[in-house]
N, C-alpha and C positions, 0 to 999 in steps of 0.2 A: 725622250723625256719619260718621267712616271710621277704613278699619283699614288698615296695613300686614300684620297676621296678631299682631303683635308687640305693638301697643299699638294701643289706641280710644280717639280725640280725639274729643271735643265740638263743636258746629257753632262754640264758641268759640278752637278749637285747646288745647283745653285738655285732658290727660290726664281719661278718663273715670273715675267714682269706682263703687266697689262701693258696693252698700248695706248691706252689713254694717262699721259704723264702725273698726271693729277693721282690718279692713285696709285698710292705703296703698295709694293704685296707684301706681306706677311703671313708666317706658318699659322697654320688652322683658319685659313681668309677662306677656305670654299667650303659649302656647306654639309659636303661627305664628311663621316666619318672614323678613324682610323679605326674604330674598337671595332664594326662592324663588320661580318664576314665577307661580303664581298663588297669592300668600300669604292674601288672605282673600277671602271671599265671602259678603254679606251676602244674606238671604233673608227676606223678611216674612214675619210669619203669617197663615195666609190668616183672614180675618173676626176681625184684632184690629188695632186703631189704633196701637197702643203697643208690642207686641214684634216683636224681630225677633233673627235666630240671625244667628251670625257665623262662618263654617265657616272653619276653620284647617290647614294643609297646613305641614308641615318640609322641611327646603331638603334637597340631596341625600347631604350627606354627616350628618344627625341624625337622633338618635330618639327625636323627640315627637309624633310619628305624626302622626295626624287627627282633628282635636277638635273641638268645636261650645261655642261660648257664646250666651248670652243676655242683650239689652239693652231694659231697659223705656226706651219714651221720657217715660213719662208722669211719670217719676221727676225730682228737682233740678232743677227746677223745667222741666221740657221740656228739659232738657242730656241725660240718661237718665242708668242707672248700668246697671251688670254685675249681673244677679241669679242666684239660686241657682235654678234655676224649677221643679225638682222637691222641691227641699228636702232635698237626701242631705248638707247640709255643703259642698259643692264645688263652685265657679263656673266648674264646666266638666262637659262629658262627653268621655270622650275613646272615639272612635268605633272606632277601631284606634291600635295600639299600634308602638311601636319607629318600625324606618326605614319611611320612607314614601317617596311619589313627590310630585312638585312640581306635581301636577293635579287641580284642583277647576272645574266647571261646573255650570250649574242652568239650568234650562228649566220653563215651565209644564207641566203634568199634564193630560192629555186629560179626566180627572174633575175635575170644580168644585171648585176652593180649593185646586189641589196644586200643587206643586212636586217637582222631580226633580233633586238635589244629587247627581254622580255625580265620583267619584273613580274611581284605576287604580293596582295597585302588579301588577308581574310579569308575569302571564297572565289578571288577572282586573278587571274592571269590577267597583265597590260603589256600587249608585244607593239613595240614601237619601229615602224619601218624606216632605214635611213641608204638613201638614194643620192642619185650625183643633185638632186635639189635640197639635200640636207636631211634634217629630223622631221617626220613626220610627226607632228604632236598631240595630232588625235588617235589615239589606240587605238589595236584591234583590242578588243576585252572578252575573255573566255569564262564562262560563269562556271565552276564544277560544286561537287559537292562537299568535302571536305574544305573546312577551314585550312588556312597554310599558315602555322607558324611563323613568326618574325624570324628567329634563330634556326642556324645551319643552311647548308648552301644549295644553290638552285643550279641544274647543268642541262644543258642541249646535248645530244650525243650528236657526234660531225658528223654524221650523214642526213643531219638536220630532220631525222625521223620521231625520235624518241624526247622526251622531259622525264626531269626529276627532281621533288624536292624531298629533304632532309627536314622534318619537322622535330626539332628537339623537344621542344616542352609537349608535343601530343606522344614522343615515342613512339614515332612510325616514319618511314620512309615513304612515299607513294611517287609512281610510275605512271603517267601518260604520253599519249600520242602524240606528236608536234606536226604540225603542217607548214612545213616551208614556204612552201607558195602564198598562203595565207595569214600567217602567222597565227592561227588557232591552236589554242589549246583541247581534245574531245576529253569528255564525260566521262572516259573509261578505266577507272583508277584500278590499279595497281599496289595490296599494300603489301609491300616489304620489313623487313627487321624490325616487324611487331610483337616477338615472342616474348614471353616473360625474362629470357636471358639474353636479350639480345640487346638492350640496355639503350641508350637513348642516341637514335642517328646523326650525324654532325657533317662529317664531309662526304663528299660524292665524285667520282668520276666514271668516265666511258672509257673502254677502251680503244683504241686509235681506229677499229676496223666496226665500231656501234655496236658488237656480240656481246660484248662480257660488262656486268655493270659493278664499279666499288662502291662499296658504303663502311663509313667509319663510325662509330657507336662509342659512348663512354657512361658509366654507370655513377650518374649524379654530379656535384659537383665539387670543386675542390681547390679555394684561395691560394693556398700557397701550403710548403713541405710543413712539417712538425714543428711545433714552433713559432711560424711564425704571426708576425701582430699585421694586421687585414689594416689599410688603409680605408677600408670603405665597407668594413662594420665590426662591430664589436667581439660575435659572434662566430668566427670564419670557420667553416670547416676544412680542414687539416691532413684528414687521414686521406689515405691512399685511393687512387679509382681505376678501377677495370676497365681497360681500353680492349676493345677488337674489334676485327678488318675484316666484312666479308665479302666474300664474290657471290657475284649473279648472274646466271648463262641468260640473255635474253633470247635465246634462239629456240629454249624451252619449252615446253605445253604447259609446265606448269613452274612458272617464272619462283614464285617464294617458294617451292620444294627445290628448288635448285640451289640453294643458299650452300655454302661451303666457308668455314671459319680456313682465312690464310693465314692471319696472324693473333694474337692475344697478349696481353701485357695484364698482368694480373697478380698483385701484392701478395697471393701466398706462394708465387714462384719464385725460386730462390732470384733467376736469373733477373725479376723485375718488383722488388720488395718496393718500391717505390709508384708502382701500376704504371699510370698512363691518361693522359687527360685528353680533352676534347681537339682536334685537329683537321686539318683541310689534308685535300689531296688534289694534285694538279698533271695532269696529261702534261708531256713537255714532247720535241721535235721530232727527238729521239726514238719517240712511239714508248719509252718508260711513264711509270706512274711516282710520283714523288710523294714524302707524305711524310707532315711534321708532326712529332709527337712530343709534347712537351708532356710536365708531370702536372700542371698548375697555372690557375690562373694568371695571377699578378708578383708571386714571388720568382724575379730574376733569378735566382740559385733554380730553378724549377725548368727553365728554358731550353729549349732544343738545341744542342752544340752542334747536331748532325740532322741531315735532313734520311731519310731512309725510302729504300728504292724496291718497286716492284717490278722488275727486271722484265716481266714475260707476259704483260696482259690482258694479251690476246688468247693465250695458254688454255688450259681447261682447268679446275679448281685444282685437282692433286697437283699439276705440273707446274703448278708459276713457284716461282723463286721470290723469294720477299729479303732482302739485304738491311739488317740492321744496321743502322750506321755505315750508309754508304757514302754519304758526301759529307766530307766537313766543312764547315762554315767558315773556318781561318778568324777564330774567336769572335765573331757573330753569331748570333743567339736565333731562332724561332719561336715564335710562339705559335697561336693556332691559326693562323690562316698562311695562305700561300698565295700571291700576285694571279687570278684569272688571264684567260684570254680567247680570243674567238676558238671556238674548237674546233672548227671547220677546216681550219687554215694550219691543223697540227696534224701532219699528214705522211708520216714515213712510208717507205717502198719495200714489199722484204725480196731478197735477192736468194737465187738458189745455187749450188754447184753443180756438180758433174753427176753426184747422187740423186741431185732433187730437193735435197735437204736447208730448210731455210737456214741461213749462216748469219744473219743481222744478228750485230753485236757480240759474235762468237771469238773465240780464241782459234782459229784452224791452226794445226799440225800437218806438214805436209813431208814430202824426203825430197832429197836433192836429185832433180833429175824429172822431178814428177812435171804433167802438164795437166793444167785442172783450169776449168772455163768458171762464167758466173754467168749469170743473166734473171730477168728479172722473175719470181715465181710467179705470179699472173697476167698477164700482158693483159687481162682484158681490163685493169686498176688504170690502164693507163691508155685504154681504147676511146674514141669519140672526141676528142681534139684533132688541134692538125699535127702535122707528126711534131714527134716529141724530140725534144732536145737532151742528148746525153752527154755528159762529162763523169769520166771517171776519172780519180786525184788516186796519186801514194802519196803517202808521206813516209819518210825513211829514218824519220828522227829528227832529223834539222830541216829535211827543203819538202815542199811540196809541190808535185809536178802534176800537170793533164798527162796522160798515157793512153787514152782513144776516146773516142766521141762518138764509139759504135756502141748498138745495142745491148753487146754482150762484149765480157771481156773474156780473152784467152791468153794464160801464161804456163810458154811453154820450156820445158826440161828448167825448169826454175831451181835456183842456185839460194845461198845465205843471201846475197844482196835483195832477194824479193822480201825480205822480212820488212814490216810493218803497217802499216795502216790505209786500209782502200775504203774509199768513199764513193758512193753513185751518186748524181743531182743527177734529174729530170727536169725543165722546165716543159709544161705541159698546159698547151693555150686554148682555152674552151672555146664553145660557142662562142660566149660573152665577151671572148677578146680578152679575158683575165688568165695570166699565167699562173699556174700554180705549180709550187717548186716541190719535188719528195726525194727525201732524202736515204741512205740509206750506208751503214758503218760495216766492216767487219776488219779482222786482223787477222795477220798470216805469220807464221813462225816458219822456216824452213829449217830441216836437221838433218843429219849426215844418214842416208838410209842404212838400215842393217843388212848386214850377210852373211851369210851361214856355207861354210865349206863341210861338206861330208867327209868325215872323218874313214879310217881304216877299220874294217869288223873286225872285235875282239874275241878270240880264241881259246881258250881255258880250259886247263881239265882238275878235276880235284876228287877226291875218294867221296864225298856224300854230296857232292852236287851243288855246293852252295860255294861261292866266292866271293868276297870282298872283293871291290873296287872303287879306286879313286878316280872319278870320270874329270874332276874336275884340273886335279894332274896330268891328266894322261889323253883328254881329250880340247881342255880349252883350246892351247894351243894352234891347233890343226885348225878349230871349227873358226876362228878369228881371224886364219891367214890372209884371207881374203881381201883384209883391207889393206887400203894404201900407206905406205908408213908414216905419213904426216898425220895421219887420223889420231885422235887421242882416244884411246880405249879403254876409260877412265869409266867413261860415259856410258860402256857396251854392257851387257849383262849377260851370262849364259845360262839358261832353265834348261833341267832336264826331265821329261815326265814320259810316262808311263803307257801313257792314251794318245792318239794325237789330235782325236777330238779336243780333251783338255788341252795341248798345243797349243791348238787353233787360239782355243779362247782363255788363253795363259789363267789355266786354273788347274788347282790340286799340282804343284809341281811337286819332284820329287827335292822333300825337305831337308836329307845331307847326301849332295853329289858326292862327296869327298871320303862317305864311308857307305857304298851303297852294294847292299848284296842282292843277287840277282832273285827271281820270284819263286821260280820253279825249278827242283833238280833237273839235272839232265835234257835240260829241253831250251830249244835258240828263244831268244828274247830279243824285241826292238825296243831301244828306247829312243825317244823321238826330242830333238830339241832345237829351243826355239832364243833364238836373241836379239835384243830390243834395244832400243836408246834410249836411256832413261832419263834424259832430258825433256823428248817429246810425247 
């Protein structure tokens, strides 16, 4: 199932039913709502199959505070319904009352079976504990000293150490310390992306391993493209807004000098005349970072057609990869917020090879013949449970198979048929009796390795020393024998250079094999060369 805050669909898209027949459901029946940035947040119960609460936050300008509901799934026939689950008459609790803030996160509980549901209105943190006896409804409450914003979004980093919130209207981000076991907020503020250019913060994420922190910024605000007429004021402003994306090493001495701009959308660049408006960002399985960037408010034409991907960030600021428009939506739109989810439970595995070198999510290149192991880069990620369960999948295009269930896999003198998609699961059982599953992607291309046969030394004489020659005539031939004749040679290239340093690292070749006069008179000369597949 899922929620907007506002209403809960069935995995069938279908408005979810109470189980008290008596009442209808109807869309926008629950008290969240949809404009708010993190309008719901769903939470199981720890050691039950079937319920799960559904925490609800009001947008900035209402007052239906912060509520909590309850969905059996074991109900209408596994669709679930909304139940009463203490039995007081009423298909909610409402947790706090009146106006509220637009921030709700949850993190695992350092104690077996919990969870840590923490909201923010004004100067105070409300972290709600929820155990196999349900929602705890009297808060922990953490008094600090900045006000918090209603708007932009609020995040635990998963290793349930750190908080964050996004205060738009103060333009400031601020960083504290979370305590798991307690559900405290400390005192010890953190402010980030409060520079005069650093424009007003909105979405926030951790990266999968708690190191690296994002923060998304937009400069003011803006209804809709040129043009258009504001439903909801007379007034609208129009023009374009400067969107950027920064990272944050948290492993730093000095957390805000660590800032690094990764991305920017900004109306006098040609490629973004249009800038970039206020947006969420979301941690997904994968261990990528997602991240919607629409142009505008409320004008449809304005809407995100692609979600756009932070491929690496875990990385260091120079090195992450930021992909625009990497996922299409298949003519669904974005706007600025993205579906939350415990962060704790978003947990990928990175896997290394033969080198050492992390390979998650990579494209490998390999040659036919070769044999190249994998296994997991830290084994201690995956130390203090009882032993861990391994399953490695191919997929080969059409079927997907188990291929071991050992620790590490090893594939040897591998052929074309190893081409495609390897996957690791770990199920890994803690203390607490909770599995928790890490996941982990890579792909393998296999290609025809190259060969190089040594040709015959060439012999020349000429009155001043200097000869023309065609290497490319007179040597391809010989240097490609090597392969088998089924081989297509389409694909082969032959360099010939100078150095064999350059060789090595296929650079400065020499630019016409086919009219190449030697360097020096009267004196032997090697040229060294090298052939590639220039497929892989």
């Amino acid at each position: 199932f899922y929620s907007d805050g506002s209403t809960a669909w069935d995995k069938n898209h279908d408005i979810m039913n109470f189980n008290d027949a008596a009442l209808t459901p109807s869309e926008g029946q629950l008290l969240g709502d949809p404009s708010a940035a993190q309008s719901g947040m769903i939470i199981p119960k720890p050691l039950s199959n079937d319920i799960y609460y559904l925490f609800t936050v009001t947008n900035n300008g209402n007052d239906k505070g912060f509520n909590v509901y309850t969905i059996d799934m074991s109900l209408d026939g596994g669709n679930g319904q909304l139940i009463d689950e203490d039995g007081d008459g009423v298909f909610f609790s409402e947790l706090q009352g009146g106006g509220w803030s637009e921030k709700v996160a949850a993190v695992k509980g350092q104690e077996c079976n919990t969870f840590w549901v923490v909201t923010a209105h004004n100067n105070q943190f409300f972290s709600y504990k929820v155990d196999e006896n349900g929602v705890d409804e009297t808060p922990v409450i953490s008094n600090v000293s900045s006000n918090i914003d209603n708007r932009g979004y609020l995040k635990i980093s998963p290793d349930g150490t750190k908080l964050v919130v996004a205060n738009q209207g103060a333009s400031n981000a601020i960083l504290y310390d979370f305590k798991n076991l307690t559900g405290e907020i400390s005192n010890d503020e953190t402010f980030l992306a409060e520079g005069f250019n650093d424009n007003d913060p909105y979405g926030i994420e951790f990266s999968v391993d708690s190191k690296k922190l994002y923060i998304s910024t937009v400069q003011g605000f803006r209804h809709g493209l040129v043009g258009w007429v504001s439903s909801i004021t007379n007034n609208p402003q129009n023009n374009p807004r400067t969107y950027k994306l920064f990272q944050y090493d948290l492993t730093a001495t000095n957390i805000p000098g660590s800032q690094i701009l990764i991305h920017e959308q900004t109306p006098s660049d040609a490629n973004y005349p249009e800038g970039g408006f206020r947006g969420a960002l979301q941690l997904a399985p994968n261990g990528k970072i997602y991240a919607t960037i629409p142009l505008a408010y409320e004008d449809p034409a304005s809407f995100a057609t692609h979600l756009d991907v932070i491929e690496n960030p875990t990385a260091d600021g120079t090195d992450v990869v930021f992909t625009k428009d990497a996922l299409f939506l298949d003519g669904r739109t974005s706007t600025q917020g993205l579906p939350p989810f415990i962060s704790s439970l978003l947990l990928p595995i990175d896997i290394s090879d033969n080198s050492g070198t992390t390979i998650n999510n990579q494209d490998l290149k390999y040659c036919i013949g070769d044999t190249i192991s994998f296994s997991v880069t830290d084994p201690d990620v995956i130390a203090g449970g009882s032993t861990p369960e391994f399953n490695w999948s191919f997929n080969d295009g059409t079927t997907t198979t188990t291929i071991s269930t050992s620790e590490s896999l090893e594939l040897s003198n591998i052929t074309i048929a190893n081409n495609g998609i390897y996957t690791l699961k770990i199920d890994l059982t803690n203390a607490c009796g909770d599995v928790t599953e890490y996941n982990a992607t890579f792909n393998v291309e296999v290609f025809e390795p190259a060969i190089a046969i040594q040709p015959n030394n060439i012999f020349s004489c000429d009155t001043d020393g200097f000869i023309q020659f065609n290497l490319v005539a007179e040597q391809n031939a010989t240097i490609l024998s090597g392969f088998d004749p089924s081989v297509d040679l389409t694909f082969f290239e032959v360099l010939y250079f100078n150095d064999l340093i350059n060789a090595v690292d296929n650079l400065n070749p020499i630019l016409a094999p086919d009219n190449y006069t030697n360097q020096d008179a009267f004196l032997e000369e090697t040229i060294y060369v090298r052939v590639q597949n220039t497929k892989a």
